[in-house]
N, C-alpha and C positions, 0 to 999 in steps of 0.2 A: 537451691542452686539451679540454676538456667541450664538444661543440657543442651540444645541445640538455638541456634540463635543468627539471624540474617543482619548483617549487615549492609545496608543499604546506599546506594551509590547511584548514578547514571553513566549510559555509555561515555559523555563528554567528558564525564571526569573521571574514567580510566585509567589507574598508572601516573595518578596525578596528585593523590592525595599523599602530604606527608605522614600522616597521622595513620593510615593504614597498614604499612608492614608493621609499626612497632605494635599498633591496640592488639591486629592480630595473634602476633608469637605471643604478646599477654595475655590474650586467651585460652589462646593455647596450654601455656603454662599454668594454665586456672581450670583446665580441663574440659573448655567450651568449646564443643563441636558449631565452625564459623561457615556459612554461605554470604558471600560475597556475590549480591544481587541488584540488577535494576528494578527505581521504583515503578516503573511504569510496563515494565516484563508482566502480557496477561499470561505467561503461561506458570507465573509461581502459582501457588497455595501458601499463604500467608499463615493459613491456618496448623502450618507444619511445624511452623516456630513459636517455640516458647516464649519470645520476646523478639524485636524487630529495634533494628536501632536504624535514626535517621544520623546517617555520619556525611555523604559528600553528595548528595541531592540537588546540585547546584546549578539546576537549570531551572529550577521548580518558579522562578519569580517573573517568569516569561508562561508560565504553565499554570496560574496558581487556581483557576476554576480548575482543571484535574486532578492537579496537585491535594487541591482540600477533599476532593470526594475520595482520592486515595487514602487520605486521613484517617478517613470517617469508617470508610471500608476493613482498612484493616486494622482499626482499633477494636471495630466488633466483634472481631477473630481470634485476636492475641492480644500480647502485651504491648502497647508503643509506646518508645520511650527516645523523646521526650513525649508525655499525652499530648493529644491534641489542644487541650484548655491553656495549654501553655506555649505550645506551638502558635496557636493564631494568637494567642498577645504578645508574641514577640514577633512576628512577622508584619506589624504594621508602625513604623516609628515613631509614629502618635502617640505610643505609650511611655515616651520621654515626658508628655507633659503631667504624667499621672504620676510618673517619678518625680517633677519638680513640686507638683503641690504637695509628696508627701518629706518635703524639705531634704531631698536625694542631689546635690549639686550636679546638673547636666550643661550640656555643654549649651552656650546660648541660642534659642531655636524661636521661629516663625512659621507657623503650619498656616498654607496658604491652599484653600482646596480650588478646585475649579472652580472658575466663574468670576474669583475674587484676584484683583488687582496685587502683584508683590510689590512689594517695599523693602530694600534693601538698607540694612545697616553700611555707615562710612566706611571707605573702605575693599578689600577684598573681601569677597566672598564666598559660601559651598553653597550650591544648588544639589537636589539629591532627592529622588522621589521617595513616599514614605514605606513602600514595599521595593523592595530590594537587595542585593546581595553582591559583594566584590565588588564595589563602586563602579558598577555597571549603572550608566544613566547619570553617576554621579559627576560633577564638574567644578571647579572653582575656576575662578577667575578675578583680575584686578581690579584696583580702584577707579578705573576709564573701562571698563569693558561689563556696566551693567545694563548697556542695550542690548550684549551679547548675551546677557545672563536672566534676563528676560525674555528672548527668544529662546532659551531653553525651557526656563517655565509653561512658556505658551506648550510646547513640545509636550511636556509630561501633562499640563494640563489636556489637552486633546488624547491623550492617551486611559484619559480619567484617573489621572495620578492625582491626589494631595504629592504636595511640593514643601521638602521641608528648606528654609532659605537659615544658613548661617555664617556668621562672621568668619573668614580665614584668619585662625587664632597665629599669634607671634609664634608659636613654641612646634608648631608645624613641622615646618621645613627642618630646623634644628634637633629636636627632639623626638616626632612622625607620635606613634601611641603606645600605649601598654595593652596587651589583653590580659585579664586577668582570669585565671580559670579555676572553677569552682568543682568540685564533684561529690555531689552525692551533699553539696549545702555548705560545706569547708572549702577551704583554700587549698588549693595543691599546689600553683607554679604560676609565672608571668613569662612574658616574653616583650620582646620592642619590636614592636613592624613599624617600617615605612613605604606609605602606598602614594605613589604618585599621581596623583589626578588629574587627567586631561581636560585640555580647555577646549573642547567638541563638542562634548559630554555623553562620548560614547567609549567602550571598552569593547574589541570585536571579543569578546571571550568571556569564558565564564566568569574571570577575575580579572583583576588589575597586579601587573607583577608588582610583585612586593618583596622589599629588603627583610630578613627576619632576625632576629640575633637572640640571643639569653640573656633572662634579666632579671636583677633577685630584688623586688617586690617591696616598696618602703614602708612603713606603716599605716603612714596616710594614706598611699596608693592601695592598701587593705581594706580600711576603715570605708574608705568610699565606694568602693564594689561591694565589701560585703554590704554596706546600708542597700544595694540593687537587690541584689538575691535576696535577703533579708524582705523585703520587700514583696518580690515574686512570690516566696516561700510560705510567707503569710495568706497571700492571697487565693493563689493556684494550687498550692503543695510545691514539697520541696525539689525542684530539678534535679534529675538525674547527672546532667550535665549543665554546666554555664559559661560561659562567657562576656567578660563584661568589658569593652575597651573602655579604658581611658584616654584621657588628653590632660592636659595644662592649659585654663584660661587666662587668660592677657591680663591677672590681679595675682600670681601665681598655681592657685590654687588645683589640685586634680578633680575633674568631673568626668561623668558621664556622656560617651559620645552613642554605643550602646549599647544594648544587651541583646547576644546571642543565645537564645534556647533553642533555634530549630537545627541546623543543620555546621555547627562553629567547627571548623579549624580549629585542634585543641593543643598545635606546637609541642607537641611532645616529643619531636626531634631535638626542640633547645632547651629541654625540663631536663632534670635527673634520670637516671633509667629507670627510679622506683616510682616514677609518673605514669607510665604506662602500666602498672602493675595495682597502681591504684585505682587507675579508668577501666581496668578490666575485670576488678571486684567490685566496682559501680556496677557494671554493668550485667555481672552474674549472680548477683545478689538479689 
């Protein structure tokens, strides 16, 4: 049992996180003494806490050389959770394609690193760098505006981004995603977000606002997240926490858009209350 334990946050996302008064009182309830901490604050001692959890860190992808030697620093010290082994394979979206050879259905993707000319599928499309977070950077645009969406690439390319280029799927605008959330390697809850993406391809903010609602979770949309975690689990060890969005590709079917292990929104405003009482015995365990 975890007695003391930091929850991990930044100033920018202050009073911002849904997910934070409920994990909290479930800790509470669970009997975990919580610090509600910045990660980049030198004056903690990391080494005070039994476990460290990375919960709304949501600047880190503007920061990510500090960000990773924070990693590194206070894994030596304590417990981090999520580990690092699994943090930086979910922090770079190239690991969509290690999901598709292991026959994981992802959403349809083009990794185009710098240097290299894009090529765009018919159509609309999402531009969107491979490190990133709240489709910040991220951008779609129409069937006539891929000279637009091309000078975005150049953009992220001069930035030393890999650029990942995909089709804007039919079921988008109509139906937005599922995140599917995992804890501790099971299923606990879904939700529907809809996140509107500007055609800039800039978000001045941590995130992109987004619509959220409750959503119970259909078989298939099981089956295909857990074959992600499943996947993770095998390789890295089993995530303390997960996240996996879905979509709907233009054949019907649900894939993989992607998987959050490092720092997810885990909508436990639109789960049941015994959501958060389940994230809080992940987390004290």
């Amino acid at each position: 049992m975890i007695g003391r334990l930091a929850w991990v946050t930044t100033q920018e996302a202050r009073g911002r996180d849904e997910d934070e008064p409920l994990g909290l009182a479930a800790l509470d309830r669970a009997g975990v003494s919580v610090d509600v901490v910045d990660w980049d604050d030198h004056a903690v001692d990391w080494s005070l806490f039994d476990r460290v959890v990375l919960r709304s860190a949501w600047d880190y992808p503007r920061r990510l050389d500090e960000f990773s030697t924070w990693l590194e620093s206070v894994d030596a010290v304590t417990d981090l959770v999520n580990p690092p082994a699994l943090v930086r394979w979910s922090l770079d979206k190239q690991y969509l394609a290690e999901l598709a050879e292991a026959g994981v259905p992802i959403t349809p993707t083009v990794f185009v690193p710098p240097g290299s000319p894009a090529c765009f599928p018919p159509g609309g499309v999402v531009v969107k760098p491979a490190v990133g977070a709240g489709s910040v950077d991220a951008a779609s645009y129409g069937a006539d505006q891929h000279e637009e969406a091309t000078s975005h690439v150049t953009r992220l390319h001069a930035a030393g981004q890999v650029v990942l280029v995909q089709p804007f799927l039919r079921s988008i605008p109509e139906e937005g995603e599922w995140p599917m959330v995992f804890l501790d390697g099971r299923f606990s809850h879904a939700a529907n977000k809809r996140v509107a993406l500007p055609q800039a391809g800039t978000v001045d903010d941590l995130f992109a606002p987004e619509r959220n609602v409750a959503h119970v979770a259909t078989a298939a949309q099981t089956e295909v997240a857990r074959a992600a975690v499943d996947l993770v689990s095998d390789r890295l060890g089993t995530p303390t926490y997960a996240r996996v969005d879905l979509v709907r590709d233009d054949s019907g079917g649900f894939c993989v858009l992607e998987v959050e292990l490092v720092e997810p929104s885990l909508f436990l405003a639109y789960a049941e209350p015994a959501a958060a009482d389940r994230f809080a015995a992940a987390l004290a365990h």
